[in-house]
N, C-alpha and C positions, 0 to 999 in steps of 0.2 A: 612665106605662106605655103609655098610648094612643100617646106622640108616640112611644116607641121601635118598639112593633107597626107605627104607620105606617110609619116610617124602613127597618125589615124589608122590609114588602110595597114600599115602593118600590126595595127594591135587588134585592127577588126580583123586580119586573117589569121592570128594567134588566135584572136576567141573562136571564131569560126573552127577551129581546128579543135579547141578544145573541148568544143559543145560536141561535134563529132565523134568525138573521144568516148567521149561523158555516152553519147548514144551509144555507143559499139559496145562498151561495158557493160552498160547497161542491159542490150540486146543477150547478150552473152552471160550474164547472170543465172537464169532461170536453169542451163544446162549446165555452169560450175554447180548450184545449189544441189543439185539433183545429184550429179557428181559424188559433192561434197557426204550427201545422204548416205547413197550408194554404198561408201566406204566406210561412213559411222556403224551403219546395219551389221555388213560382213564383219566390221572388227568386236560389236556385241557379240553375235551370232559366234565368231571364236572364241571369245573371253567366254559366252556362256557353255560351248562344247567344252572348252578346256576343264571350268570348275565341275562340271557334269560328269565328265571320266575322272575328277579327283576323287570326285564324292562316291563314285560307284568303284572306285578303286578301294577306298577305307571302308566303305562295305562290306566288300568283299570280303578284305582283311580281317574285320570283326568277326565276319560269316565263318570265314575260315577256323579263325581261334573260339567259336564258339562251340564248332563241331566237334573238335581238339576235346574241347574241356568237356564235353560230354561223352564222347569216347572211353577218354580216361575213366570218368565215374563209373560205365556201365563196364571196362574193364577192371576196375578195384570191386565194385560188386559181385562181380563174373568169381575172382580170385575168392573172394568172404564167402561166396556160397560152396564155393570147389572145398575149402579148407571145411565149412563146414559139415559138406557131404563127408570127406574123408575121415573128419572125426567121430561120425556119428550112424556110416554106414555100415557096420558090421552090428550095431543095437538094432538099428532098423531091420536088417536081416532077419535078425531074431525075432522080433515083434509083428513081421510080416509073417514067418513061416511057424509062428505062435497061432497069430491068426488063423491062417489057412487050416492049421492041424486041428484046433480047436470046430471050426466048423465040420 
């Protein structure tokens, strides 16, 4: 009878021990959760800073080569009206100091 009462008292201070357990975990939950939050936010909060400078990077890129191509155009323009002056500036001479004499 003795070895079954022992047998008892050592399973009731196993459960006693485990309920304990069970408590302290539990106790201790609310600040892993919060923890656990903490670290979710920060790792958004980089994944979103990261995609943020991708995106303002290809921007950028496009802004760049947008500039570029419109550069270009007003330098090919630039060139068409230069050749046209030079073709057509010594008639213009004439037709200005046509003018002028005329009045």
């Amino acid at each position: 009878m003795d070895s079954v009462l022992f047998k008892i008292t050592e399973i009731d201070k196993k459960a006693q021990m485990i309920i304990s357990e069970g408590q302290m975990a539990r106790e201790r939950l609310p600040a892993e959760i919060e923890k656990e939050r903490e670290r979710l936010s920060l790792l958004a909060k980089q994944k979103a800073e990261k995609k943020i400078k991708a995106i303002a990077a290809e921007y950028e890129k496009q802004e760049r080569k947008k500039i570029r191509e419109i550069e270009e155009a007003a330098n090919r323009q630039m060139e068409i009206l230069r050749e046209v002056f030079e073709k057509n500036m010594s008639g213009w001479e004439g037709e200005i100091y046509e003018a002028i004499r005329k009045k």
